[in-house]
DSSP file (Angstrom, degrees, kcal/mol; ACC not computed):
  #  RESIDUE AA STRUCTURE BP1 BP2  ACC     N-H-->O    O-->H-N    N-H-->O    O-->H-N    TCO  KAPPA ALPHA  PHI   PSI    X-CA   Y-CA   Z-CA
    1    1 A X              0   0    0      0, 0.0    22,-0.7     0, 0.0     2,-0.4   0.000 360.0 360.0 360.0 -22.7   27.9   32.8 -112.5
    2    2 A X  E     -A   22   0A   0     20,-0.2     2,-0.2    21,-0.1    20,-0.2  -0.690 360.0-155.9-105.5 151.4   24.5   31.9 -111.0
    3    3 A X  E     -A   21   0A   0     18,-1.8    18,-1.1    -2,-0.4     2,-0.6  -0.726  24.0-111.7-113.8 168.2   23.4   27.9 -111.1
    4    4 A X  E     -A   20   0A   0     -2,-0.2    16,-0.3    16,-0.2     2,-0.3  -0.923  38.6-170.9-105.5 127.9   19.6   26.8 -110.9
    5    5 A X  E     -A   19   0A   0     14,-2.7    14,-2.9    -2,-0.6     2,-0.4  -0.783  17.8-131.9-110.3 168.4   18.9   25.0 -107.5
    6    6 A X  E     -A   18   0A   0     42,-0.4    42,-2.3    -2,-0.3     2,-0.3  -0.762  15.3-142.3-110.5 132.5   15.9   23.0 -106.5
    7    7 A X  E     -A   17   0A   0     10,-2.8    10,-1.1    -2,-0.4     2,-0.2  -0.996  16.1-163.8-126.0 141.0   14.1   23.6 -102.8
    8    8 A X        -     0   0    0     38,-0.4    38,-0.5    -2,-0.3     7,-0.3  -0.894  20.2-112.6-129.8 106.6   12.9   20.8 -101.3
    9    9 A X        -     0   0    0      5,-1.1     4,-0.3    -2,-0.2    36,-0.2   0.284  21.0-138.8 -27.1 142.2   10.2   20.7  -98.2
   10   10 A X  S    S+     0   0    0     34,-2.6     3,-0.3     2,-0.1    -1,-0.1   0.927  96.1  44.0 -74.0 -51.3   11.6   19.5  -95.1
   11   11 A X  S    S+     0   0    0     33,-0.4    -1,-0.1     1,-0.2    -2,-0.1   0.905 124.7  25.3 -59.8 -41.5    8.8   17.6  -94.1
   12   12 A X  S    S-     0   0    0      2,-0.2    -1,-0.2     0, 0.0    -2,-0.1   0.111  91.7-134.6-106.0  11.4    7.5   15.5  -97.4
   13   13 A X        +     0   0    0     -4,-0.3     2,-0.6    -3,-0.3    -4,-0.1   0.712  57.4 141.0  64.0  16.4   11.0   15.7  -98.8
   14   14 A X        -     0   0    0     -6,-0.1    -5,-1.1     1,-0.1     2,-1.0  -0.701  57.1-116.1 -95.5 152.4    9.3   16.9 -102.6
   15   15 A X        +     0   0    0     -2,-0.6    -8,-0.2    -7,-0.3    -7,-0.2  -0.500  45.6 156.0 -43.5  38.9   10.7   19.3 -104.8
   16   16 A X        +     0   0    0     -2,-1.0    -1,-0.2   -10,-0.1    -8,-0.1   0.941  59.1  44.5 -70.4 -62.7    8.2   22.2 -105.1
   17   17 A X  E     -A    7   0A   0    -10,-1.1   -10,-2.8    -3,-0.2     2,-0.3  -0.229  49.8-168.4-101.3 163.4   10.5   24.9 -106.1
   18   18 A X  E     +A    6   0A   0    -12,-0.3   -12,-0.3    29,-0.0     2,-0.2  -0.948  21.4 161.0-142.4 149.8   13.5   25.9 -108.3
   19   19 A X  E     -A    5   0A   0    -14,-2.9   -14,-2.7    -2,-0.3     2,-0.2  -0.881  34.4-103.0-146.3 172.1   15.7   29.2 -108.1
   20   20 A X  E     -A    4   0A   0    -16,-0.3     2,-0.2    -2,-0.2   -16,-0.2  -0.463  31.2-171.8-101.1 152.6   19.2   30.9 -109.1
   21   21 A X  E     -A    3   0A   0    -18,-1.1   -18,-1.8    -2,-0.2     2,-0.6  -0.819  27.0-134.6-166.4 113.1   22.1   31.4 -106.8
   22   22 A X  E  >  -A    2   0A   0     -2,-0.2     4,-1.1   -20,-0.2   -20,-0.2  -0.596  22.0-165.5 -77.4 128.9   25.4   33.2 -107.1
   23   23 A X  T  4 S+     0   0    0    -22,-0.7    -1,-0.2    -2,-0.6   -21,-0.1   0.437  83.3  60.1 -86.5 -15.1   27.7   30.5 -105.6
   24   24 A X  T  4 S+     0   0    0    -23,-0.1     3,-0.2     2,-0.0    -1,-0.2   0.769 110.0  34.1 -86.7 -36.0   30.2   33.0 -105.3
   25   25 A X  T  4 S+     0   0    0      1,-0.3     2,-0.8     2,-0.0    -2,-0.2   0.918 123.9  39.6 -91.0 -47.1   28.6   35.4 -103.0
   26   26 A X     <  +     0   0    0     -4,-1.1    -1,-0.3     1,-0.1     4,-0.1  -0.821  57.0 173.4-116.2 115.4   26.4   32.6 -100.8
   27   27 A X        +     0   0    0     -2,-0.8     2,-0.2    -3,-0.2    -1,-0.1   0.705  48.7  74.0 -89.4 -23.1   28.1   30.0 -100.2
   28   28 A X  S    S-     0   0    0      1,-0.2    -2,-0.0     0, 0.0     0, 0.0  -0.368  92.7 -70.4-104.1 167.1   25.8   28.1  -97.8
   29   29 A X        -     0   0    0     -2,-0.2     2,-0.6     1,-0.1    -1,-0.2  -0.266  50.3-132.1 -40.3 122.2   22.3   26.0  -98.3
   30   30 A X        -     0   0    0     -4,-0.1    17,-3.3    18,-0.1     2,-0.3  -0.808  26.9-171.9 -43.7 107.7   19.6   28.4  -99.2
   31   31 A X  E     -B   46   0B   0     -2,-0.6     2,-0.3    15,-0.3    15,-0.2  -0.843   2.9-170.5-111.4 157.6   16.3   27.9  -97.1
   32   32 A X  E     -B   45   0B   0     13,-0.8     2,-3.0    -2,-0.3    13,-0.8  -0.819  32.4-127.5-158.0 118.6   12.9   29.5  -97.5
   33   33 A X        +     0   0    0     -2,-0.3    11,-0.2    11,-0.2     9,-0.0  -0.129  59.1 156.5 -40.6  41.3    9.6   29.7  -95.6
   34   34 A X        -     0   0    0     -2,-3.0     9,-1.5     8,-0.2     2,-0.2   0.036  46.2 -98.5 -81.3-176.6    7.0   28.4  -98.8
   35   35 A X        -     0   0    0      7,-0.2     2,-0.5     5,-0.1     7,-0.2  -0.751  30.8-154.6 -90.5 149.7    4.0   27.0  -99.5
   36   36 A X     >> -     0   0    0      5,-0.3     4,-4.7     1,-0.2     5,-0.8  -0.922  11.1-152.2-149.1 150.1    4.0   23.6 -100.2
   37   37 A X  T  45S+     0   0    0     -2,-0.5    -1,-0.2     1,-0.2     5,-0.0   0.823  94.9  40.2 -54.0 -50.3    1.2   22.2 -102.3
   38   38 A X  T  45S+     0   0    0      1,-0.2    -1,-0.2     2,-0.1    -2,-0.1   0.940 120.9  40.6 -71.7 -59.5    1.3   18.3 -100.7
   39   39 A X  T  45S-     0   0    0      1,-0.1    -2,-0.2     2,-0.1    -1,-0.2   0.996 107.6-141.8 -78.0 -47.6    2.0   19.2  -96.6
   40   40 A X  T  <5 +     0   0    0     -4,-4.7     2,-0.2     1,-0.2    -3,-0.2   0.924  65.1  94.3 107.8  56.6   -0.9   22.1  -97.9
   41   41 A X  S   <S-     0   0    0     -5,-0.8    -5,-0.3    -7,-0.1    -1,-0.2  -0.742  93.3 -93.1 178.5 145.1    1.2   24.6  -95.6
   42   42 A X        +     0   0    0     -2,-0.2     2,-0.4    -7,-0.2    -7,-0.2  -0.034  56.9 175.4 -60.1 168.5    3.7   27.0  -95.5
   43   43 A X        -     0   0    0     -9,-1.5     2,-0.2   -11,-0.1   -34,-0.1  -0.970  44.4 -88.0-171.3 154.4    6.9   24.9  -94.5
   44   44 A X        -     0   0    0     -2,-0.4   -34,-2.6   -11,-0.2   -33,-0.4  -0.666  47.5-149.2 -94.6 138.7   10.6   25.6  -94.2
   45   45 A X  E     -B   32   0B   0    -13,-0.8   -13,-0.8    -2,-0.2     2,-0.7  -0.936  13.1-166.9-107.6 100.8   12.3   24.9  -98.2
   46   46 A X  E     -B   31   0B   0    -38,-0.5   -38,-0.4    -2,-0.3   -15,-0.3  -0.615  25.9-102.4 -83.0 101.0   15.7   23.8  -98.0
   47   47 A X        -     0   0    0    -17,-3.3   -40,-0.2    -2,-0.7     2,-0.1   0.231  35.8-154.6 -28.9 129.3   18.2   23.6 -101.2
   48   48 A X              0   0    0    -42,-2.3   -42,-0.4     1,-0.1   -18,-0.1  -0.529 360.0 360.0 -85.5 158.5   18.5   20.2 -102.5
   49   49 A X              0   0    0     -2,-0.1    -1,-0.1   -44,-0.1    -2,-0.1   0.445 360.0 360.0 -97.0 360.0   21.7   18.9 -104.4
C-alpha cells in the first residue's frame, strides 16, 4: 500500500530526499522542512512526481 516518493527542494528544484507514503490515508503533496546539501540550509521539501 505505501509507494516511494522523492522530496524535492523548493528553491534549487534537486532531489535530496526519498520516503514512503500511504496514498490511501494522505492524499495530498507531502512537504518537509530539511536540510538541503546544495542551498546548504534547511529549506521547505516538497513531493515531486
Amino acid at each position: 500500500m505505501r509507494d516511494i516518493v522523492h522530496l524535492q527542494c523548493t528553491e534549487c528544484k534537486r532531489k535530496n530526499y526519498s520516503t514512503t507514503k500511504n496514498k490511501k490515508t494522505t492524499t495530498g503533496k507531502l512537504e518537509f522542512n530539511k536540510f538541503c546539501r546544495f542551498c546548504g540550509g534547511y529549506k521547505i521539501h516538497r513531493e515531486a512526481k
